[in-house]
C-alpha positions in Angstrom: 25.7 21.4 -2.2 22.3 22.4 -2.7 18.9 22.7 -1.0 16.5 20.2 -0.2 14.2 19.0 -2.9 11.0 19.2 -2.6 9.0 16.7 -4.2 5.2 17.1 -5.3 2.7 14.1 -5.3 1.1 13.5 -8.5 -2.6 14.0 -8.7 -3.6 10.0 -8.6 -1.4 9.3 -5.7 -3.0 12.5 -4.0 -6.0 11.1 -4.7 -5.2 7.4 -3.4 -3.2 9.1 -0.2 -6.9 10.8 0.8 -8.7 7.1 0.4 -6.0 5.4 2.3 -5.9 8.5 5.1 -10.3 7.9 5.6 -9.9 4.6 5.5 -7.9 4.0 9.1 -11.8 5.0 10.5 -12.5 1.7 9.6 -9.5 0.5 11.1 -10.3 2.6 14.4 -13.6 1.0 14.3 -11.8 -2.7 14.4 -9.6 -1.4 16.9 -12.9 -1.0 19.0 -14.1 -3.9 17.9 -11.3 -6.0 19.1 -11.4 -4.0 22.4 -14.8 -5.2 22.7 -13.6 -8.9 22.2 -10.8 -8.8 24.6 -13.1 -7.5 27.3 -15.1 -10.6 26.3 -17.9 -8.7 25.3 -18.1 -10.5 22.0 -17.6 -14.4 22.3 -15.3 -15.5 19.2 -13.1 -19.1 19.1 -9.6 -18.8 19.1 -9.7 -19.3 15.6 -11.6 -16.1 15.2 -9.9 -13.9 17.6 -6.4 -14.8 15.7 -8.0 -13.7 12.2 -9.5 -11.1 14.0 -6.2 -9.9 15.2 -4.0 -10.4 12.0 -6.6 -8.8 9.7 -6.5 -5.6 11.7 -2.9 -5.4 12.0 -2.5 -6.1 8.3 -4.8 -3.4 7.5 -2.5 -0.9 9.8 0.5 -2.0 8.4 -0.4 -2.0 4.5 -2.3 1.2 4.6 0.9 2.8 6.2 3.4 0.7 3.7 0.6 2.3 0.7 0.9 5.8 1.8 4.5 5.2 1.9 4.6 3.7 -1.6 2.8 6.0 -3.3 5.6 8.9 -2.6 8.4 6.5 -3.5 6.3 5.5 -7.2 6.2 9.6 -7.5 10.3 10.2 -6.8 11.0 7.1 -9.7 8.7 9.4 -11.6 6.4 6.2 -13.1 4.0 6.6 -15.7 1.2 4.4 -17.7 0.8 1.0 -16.6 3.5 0.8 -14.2 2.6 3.8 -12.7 -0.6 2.7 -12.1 0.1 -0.7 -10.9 2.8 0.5 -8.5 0.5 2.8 -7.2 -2.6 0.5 -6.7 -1.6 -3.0 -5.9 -0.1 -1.8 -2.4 -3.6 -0.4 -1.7 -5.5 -3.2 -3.3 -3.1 -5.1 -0.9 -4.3 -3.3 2.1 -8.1 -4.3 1.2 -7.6 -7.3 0.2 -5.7 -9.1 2.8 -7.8 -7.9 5.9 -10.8 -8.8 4.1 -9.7 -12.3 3.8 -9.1 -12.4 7.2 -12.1 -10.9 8.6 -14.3 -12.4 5.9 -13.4 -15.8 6.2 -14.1 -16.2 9.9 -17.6 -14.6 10.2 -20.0 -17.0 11.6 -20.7 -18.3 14.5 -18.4 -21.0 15.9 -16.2 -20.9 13.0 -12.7 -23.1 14.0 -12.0 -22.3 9.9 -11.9 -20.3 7.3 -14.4 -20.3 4.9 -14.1 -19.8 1.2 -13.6 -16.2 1.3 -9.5 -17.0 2.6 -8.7 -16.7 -1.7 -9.3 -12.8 -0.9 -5.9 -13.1 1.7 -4.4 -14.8 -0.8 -5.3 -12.4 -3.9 -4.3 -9.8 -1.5 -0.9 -11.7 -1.0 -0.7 -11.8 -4.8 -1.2 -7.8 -5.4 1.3 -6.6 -2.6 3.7 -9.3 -3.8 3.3 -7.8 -7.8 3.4 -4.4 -6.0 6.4 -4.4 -4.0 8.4 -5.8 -6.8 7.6 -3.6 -9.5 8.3 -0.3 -7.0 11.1 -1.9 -6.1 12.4 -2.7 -9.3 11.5 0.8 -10.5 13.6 2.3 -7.4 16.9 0.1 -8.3 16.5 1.6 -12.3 16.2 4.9 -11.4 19.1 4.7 -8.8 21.2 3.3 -11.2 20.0 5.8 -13.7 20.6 8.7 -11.8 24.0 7.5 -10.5 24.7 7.0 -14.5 23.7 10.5 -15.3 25.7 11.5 -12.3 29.2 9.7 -13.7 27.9 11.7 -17.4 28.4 15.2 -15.2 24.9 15.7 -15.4 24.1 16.6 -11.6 21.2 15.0 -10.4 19.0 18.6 -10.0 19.3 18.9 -13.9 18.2 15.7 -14.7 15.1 16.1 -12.7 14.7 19.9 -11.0 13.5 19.8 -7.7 9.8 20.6 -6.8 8.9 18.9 -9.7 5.6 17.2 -10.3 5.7 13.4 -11.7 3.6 13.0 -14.8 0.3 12.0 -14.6 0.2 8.0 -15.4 -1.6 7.6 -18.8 -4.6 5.0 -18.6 -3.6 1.5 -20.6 -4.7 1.1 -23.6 
């Protein structure tokens, strides 16, 4: 039995990780802004208060469920156009979906959303694409690794530990 691995982020999900990270200012901010709202210091109809409420928490949520992706895309070891759309869909995700929410409720009196609600849904559509392709990458490389495993091959030689991922190639 060995050490612990130690497992090195790639250079674009180093890069994406320090985005995500400044962007939960702007989440703080909405927190404040939704204190504001509760204290009834900003007047909003139920309708906007609930958007309010989900787009903030989605934001939260996603840019955590990003960070979180980005080190799993890095331990499959993805590369080119799967690495890249594993790695950005989450995030695009976490944009997206609060955007839709907050965007589609701005106005005065607003009891609906307007026609910015297709950014929730386009949201909806990356973190969908981007949770299936991670996952999907995950199972192969389980199964890959346990394959190697049954081969005698332990899992330290097939991938040494403090290794860094390859960098994912730009399509095309």
């Amino acid at each position: 039995m060995g050490g612990m691995q130690t497992l090195q982020l790639s250079r674009s999900s180093l890069r994406i990780a320090g985005f995500l990270l400044l962007s939960i200012v702007t989440i703080e901010s909405g927190g404040l802004y939704l204190t504001r709202v509760a204290s009834g210091a900003v007047e909003l109809t139920g309708f906007q208060v609930a958007f309010a409420r989900a787009g903030h928490a989605h934001a939260g949520v996603l840019v955590i469920l990003s960070l979180v992706a980005l080190i799993l895309a890095d331990a499959t070891g993805l590369t080119g156009v799967w690495g890249y759309l594993v790695r950005l869909a989450i995030p695009a995700a976490a944009i997206g979906m609060p955007a839709g929410f907050f965007l589609s409720s701005m106005g005065e009196g607003r009891t609906s959303p307007n026609g910015l609600v297709v950014l929730l849904w386009l949201g909806a559509v990356c973190l969908t694409v981007g949770v299936i392709a991670l996952g999907v990458a995950l199972l192969r490389a389980g199964f890959s690794r346990e394959a190697t495993s049954e081969r005698g091959t332990s899992e330290a030689e097939a991938k040494p530990a403090g290794s860094v991922p390859p960098e994912p190639t730009a399509p095309g």
